[in-house]
N, C-alpha and C positions, 0 to 999 in steps of 0.2 A: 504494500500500500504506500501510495508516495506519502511524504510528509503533510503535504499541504491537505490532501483528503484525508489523513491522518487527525489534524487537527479541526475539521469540519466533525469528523465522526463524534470526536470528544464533544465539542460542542453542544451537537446534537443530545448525545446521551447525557449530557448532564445538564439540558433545560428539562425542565418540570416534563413528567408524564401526565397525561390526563385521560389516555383510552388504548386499546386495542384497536386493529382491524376486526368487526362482526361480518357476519354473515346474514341477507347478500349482499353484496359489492362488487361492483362492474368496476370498470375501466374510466367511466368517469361522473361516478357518487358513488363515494365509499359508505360503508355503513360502522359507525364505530361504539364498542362497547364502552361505556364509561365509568371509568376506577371509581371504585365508593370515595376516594381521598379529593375527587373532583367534583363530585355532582353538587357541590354548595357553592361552587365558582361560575361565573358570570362565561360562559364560552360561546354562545352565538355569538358571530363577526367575528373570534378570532383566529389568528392565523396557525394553522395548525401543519404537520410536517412528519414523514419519516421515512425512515429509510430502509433500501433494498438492495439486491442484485439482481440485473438483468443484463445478459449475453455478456458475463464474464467483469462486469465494469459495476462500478457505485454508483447507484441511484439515490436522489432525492427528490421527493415529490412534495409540493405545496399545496395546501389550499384553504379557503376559510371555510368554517362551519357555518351553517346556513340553518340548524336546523337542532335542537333537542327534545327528544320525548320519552317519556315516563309508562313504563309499563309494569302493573302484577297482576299476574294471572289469577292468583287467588281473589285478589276484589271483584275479578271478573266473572267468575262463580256466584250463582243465582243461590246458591242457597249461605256464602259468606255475606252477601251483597246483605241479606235478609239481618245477619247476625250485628252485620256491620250499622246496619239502622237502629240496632238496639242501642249496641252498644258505644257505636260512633270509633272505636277501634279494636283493631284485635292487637294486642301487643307480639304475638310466633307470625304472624302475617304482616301486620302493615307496617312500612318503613322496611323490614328487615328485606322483606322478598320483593322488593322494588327494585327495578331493572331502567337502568339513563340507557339511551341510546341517540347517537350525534349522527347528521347527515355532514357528508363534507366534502364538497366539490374541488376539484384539481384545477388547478388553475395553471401548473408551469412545474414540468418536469427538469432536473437537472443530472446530466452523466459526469463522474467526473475522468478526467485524462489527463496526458503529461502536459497539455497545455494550459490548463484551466477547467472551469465548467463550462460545458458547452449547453445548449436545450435538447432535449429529448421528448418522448413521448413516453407514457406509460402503457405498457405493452400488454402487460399480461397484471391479473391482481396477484398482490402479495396475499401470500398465507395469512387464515387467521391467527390473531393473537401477535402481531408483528406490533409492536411499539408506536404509540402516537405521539409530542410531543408537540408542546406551543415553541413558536418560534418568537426567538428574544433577538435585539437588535445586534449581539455580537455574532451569532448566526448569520445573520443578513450580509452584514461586511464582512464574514467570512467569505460567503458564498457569490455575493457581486466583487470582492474586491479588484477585478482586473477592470471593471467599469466606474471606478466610485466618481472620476470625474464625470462623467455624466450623469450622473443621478442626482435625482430634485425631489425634494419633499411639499408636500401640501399638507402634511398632517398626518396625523396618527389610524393604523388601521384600527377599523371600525370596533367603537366600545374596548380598548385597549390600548398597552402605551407603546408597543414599537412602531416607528416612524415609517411610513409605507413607502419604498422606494419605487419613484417614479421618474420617465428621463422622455424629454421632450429634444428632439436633435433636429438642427439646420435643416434646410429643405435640397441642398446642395450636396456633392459629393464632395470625398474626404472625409477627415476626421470629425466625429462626432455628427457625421452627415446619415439624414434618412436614404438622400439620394433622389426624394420626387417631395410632394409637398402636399400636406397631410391640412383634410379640413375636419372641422374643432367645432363641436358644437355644445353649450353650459347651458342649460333648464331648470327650471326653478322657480316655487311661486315666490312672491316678491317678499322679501325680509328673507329668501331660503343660503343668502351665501353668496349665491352666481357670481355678480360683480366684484367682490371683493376675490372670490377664487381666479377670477378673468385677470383680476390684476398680478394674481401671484402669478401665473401661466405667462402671464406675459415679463415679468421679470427674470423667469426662467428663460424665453430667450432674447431675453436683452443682452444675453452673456455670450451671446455670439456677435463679434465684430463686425461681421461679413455677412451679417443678415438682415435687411429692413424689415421697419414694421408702421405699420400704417394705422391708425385707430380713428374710425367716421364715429363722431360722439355726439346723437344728437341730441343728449339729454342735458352734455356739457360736466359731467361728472367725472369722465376720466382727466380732462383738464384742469378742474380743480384739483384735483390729487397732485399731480403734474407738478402745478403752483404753489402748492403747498396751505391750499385751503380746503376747510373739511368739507367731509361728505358721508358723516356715519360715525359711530361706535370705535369702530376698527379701522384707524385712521392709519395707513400705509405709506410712510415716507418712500414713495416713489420718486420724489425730485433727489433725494439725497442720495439713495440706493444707486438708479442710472449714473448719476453723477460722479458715482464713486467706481461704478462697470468701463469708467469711461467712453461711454454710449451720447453720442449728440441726442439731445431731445427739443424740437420746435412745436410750438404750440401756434395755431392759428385760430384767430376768432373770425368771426363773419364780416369784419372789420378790417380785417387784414387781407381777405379775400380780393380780386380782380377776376372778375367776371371778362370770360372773351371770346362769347360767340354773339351775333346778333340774334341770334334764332333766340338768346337767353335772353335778350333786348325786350326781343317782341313776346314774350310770354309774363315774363315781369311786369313790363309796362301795361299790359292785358287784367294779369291780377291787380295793380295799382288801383286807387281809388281818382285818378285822372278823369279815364273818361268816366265814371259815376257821377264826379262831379257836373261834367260837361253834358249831362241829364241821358249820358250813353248806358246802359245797362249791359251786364254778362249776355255772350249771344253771336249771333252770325253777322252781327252791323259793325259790335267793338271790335271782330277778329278780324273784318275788311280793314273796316280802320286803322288796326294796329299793322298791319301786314303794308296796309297804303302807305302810310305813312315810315314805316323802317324800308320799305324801298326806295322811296324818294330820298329821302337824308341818306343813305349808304350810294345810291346814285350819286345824288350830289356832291360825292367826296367825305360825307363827315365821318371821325372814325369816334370807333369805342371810346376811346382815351378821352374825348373831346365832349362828348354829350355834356357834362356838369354846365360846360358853358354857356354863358347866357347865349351868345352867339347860336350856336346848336339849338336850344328852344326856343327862341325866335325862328329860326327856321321851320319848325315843327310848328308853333302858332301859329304863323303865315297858311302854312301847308293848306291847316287844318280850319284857314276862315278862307281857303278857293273854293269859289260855287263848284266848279267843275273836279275840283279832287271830293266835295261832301255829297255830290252826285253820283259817286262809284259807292261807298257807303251809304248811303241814302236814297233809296229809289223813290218815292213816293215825294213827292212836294209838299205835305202834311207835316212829313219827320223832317225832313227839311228846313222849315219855318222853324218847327221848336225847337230848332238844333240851333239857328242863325238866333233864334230869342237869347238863345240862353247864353251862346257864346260872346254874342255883341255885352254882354251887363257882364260877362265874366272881366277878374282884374288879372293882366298877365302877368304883374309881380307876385302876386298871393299864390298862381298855378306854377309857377316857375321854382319858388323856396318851397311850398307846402307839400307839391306833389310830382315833380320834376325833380328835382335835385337828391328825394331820397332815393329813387330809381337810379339814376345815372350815376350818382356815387359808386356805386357799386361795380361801376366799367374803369373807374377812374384809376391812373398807375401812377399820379405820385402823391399816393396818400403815405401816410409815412410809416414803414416797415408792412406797405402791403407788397405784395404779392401775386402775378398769374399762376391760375392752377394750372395750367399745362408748366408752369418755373418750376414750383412746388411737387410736380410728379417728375420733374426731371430730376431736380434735386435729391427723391427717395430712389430714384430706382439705376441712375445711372450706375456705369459701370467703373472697379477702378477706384473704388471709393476705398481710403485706410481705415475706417473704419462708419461703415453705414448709418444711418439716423435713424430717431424713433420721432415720427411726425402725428400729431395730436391735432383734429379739423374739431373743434369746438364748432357744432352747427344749430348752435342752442338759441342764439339771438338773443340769450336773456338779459341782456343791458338794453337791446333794441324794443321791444316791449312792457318797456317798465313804463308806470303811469306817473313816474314822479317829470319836477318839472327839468327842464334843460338844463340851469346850473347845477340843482344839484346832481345829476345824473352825471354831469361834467366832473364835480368833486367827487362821485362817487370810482369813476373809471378812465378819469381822465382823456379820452375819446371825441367830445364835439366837432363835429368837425365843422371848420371856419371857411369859408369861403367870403371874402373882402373883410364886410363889417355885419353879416349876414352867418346863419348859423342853421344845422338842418342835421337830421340821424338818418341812418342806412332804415327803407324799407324792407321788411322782412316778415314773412308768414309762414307755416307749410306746405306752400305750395312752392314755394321761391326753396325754403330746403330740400323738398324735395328732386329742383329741378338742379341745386348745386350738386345733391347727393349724384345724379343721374350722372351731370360732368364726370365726377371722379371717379365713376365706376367706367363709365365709358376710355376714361385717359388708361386708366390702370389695365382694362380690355387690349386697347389698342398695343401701350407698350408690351406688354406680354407677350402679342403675337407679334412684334416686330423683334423681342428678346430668342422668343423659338426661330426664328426662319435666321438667326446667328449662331441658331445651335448655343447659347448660353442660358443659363439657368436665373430668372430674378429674386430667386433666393428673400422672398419678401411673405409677410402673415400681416393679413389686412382684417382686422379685427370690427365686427359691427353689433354696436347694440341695438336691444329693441327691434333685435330681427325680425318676430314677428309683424311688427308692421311695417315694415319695408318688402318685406316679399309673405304678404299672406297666403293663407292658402284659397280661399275666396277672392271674389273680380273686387281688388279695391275701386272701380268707379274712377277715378279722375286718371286721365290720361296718362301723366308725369310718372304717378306710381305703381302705374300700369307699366312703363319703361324700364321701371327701378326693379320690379319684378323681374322683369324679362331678362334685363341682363345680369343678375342675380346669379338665376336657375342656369343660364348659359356661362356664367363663369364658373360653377360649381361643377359642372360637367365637363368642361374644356382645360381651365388653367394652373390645372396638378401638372401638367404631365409640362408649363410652365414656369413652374416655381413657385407657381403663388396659390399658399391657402386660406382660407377664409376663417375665421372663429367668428362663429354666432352666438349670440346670447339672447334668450328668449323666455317670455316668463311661461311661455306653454308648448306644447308640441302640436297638441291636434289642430293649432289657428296657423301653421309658418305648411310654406308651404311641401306637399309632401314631394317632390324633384329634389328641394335641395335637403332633406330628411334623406335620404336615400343616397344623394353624394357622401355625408359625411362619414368618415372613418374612425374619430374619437369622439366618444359621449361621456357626457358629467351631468350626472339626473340629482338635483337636489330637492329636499322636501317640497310636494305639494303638486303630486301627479301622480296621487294615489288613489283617485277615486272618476269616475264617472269616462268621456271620450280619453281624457288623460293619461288613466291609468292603459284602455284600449289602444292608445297609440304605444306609450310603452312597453307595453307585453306585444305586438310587434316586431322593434325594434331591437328588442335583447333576445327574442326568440324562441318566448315559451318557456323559460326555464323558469318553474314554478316557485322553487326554490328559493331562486335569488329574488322574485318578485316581494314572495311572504317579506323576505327579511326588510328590501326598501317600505315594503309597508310599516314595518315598525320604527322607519322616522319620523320623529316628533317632530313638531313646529320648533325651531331655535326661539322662540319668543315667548314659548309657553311657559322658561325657566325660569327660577325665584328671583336670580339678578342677570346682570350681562356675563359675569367671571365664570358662568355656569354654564352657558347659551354651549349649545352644541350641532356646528355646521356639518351635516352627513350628507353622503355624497354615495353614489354606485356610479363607475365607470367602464366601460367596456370600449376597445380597441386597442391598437398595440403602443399604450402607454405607460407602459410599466414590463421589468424583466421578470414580473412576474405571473403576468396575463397573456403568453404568447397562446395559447390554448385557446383562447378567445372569450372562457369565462369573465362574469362579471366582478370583479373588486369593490369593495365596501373600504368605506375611511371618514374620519371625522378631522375635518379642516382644522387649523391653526386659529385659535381664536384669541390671540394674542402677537402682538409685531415682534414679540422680542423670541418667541420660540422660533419663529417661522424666518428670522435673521440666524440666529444661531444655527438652525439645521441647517441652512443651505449656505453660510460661512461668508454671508455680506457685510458689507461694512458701512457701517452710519455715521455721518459725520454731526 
């Protein structure tokens, strides 16, 4: 026996016993007797282990318990059952003739050889009566240790303390490389964890140089983090952690943004409250119009950049008081008339600061430390780079939407933006994020397929929340997000083989839509999709295994706990995220609910 399984073996045998191999047991659920010295300890979720020979070589198989139950035959006897009502116990019967038996699903076999452990399969069952033993964390680094740089913790296996190794690798080849690019999807009803686990994942690969990452936030929550302002309980110094990886990180807000299509002109300017005011209503007269009117001005020379300018809406007000251009929009002489009524009393300074200028801001390029999104995706994805960026599109609007007044929203985020001695805010809706969202999915589409036909990899993980409404699985209705769908589902099928994967986060399964359910390769199911279409998509997706469903059934709500030092984030995962899940079983763990464990296992540093 070499040294090295030498010391595995010891290991092994001298972490606690808790059962046998029973009979029956297959290949893969064992059936385990459980020692009288055990049956008071807490063993559903934990990781359980033992070891064999098969075809000459040491095996060691893992996996969690899923499952305990209690059996005597005697209480099952109709005529103790009778005694047992009298007397409420029989002392030769009850307790002593009580039989524990454990289910325990296999999750990752390991052989060992002159090189290390390699994976294996479990071939054949071991004999009954063959040793079971939980598995302690000097077990675990024994047995990964030719991996341990790669390996990432999120927390503790399920209801227990060894730290569940988990290793999220590059999407590029070489070291520590998957080699193709893996899509990531986190579930979970809201308060379940998700985003706070989305952010540890995402830490894990921050620690790759040579990998971009992208995060569309429409809610605006990961950029707080970013900045180092709160968002929760379990507040994650992200700016300090990246910081410390050496990882560039840029934060954009919708203010930093440069808008540079005119198509995005004209659909902005459409949602605008422009022509509303100009007594134009949503409809097939404002779409002539807007489309009349971005013709003529991109005719006439004017560009993106320039719209802010008074110049530019003067042009557009002219346009738009020609009988013969309110004629192509106006068929009837009726609408006509009330169009010239209302436009003659309109005041073209009050249409120009009020409702003009928050549109066109948005095209404008020297606003200070903005930005074009096609710059901005050049910036993430070029090649060549010493070490890649972590870019943060804040698409939350939420200083643009505040009700307070101008100055102080000025003191609040320092932002107004000034044009002469005049003063005006970016418009902004969901339909306008929507239609930014669409851009950057669209840029990030295109370079991908311009990175494949170079034969190079863009090695990038484009992270979105709030998936569900971005690609539902019902006709979201408004065109834009219609779009947003579409190219969704078609990068989820296309831009692995790319570089680029996608991480979803979503508070439901049965609302996103089921194309990109079916792309993805790694899942993180947290509390609160245990009941009703939910639970039905679930069982699904993990594949019937009844087993592993019971046990996500018995997570609790994290909220239902006496305080927060309590709260406990559980989690079931399945796909190849872990060296301990190659079998394709599901893994149970209880996240890190604390900053300081969750720095210490993965060996970051806080400044």
């Amino acid at each position: 026996m070499e040294a090295k399984d030498k010391k595995l073996s010891q290991l092994v045998d001298s972490a606690e016993r808790i059962g046998i191999i029973g009979s029956p047991s297959s290949t893969s659920e064992l059936t385990l007797d459980i020692l009288a010295s055990a049956v008071s300890k807490k063993l559903v979720g934990e990781l359980a282990m033992f070891h064999y020979m098969q075809d000459g070589r040491e095996h060691y198989a893992l996996g969690q318990i899923t499952e305990i139950t209690l059996r005597n035959v005697w209480h099952e006897d109709p005529t103790m059952r009778s005694l047992i009502r009298q007397r409420g116990k029989i002392d030769a019967v009850s307790e002593r003739q009580d039989t524990h038996t454990g289910e325990m699903t296999i999750s990752a076999v390991f052989s060992a050889g002159p090189s290390g452990y390699r994976p294996s399969i479990l071939g054949s069952v071991s004999s009954t009566g063959t040793p079971i033993h939980l598995v302690n964390n000097d077990v675990l680094e024994e047995l990964l240790s030719p991996y341990r740089t790669q390996l990432f913790y999120l927390g503790h296996v399920y209801g227990s303390r060894p730290l569940l190794p988990l290793w999220f690798k590059h999407f590029d080849r070489g070291a520590d490389g998957a080699g193709e690019a893996y899509h990531i999807g986190i579930f979970g009803k809201t308060g379940s964890g998700k985003s706070v686990l989305a952010k540890m994942i995402l830490l894990a690969y921050t620690r790759y140089t040579g990998m971009a990452l992208l995060v569309l936030d429409p809610q605006g929550e990961f950029a707080k983090d970013f900045q180092g302002r709160p968002t929760g309980e379990f507040q994650l110094p992200l700016r300090n952690i990246v910081k410390n990886l050496g990882k560039p990180v840029y934060i954009y807000s919708v203010r930093d943004l440069v808008l540079d299509r005119w198509e995005l002109f004209a659909k902005i300017l459409y949602e605008s409250p422009f022509f509303q005011e100009l007594s134009m209503p949503k409809g097939e007269n404002r779409e002539v119009a807007v489309d009349t009117l971005v013709q003529r001005m991109e005719r006439d020379g004017i560009t993106l950049k320039d719209l802010y300018k008074r110049s530019a809406f003067d042009k557009a007000w002219n346009l738009l008081g020609d009988d013969n251009v309110q004629k192509i929009f106006y068929r009837s002489e009726s609408s006509r008339v009330r169009f010239k009524d209302v436009f003659s009393q309109a005041v073209p300074d009050l249409y120009y600061e009020k409702y003009w200028l928050p549109v066109a801001q948005l095209f404008r390029e020297d606003r200070a430390g903005a930005r074009k999104v096609e710059s901005i995706l050049y910036g993430l994805l070029k090649p060549g780079q010493k070490s890649r960026p972590l870019v943060v599109i804040d698409l939350s609007g939420e200083q643009l939407n505040t009700t307070t007044t101008q100055e102080s929203q000025a003191n609040l985020f320092g932002e107004l933006i000034v044009e002469g001695n005049k003063s005006s805010f970016l418009f902004w809706n969901d339909t306008i994020q929507a239609l930014v969202i669409r851009r950057l999915l669209e840029g990030i589409r295109t370079a991908a397929e311009g990175a494949y036909k170079e034969e190079r990899s863009l090695n990038t993980l484009v992270l979105i929340d709030e998936a569900h409404r971005l690609a539902p699985r019902e006709d979201p209705g408004i065109e834009e997000k219609k779009g947003i769908r579409h190219i969704l589902i078609d990068a989820a099928r296309t831009t692995r083989k790319y570089g680029v994967g996608w991480m979803f986060i979503s508070q439901t399964l049965s609302s996103l839509h089921r194309e990109i359910l079916d792309q993805l390769r790694i899942f993180f199911f947290g509390f609160g999709l245990g009941m009703g279409t939910e639970f039905k998509a679930l069982s699904e997706l993990v594949g019937g295994r009844s087993k592993a469903l019971e046990l996500y059934r018995l997570f609790r709500d994290p909220h239902s706990s006496f305080d927060v030092s309590s709260r406990e984030y559980s989690f079931m995962t399945t796909g190849p995220v872990s060296p301990l899940s190659f079998a394709g079983t599901p893994l149970f763990f209880n996240a890190f609910n604390t900053v300081e464990e969750f720095v210490q296992a993965n060996g970051l540093v806080l400044t």
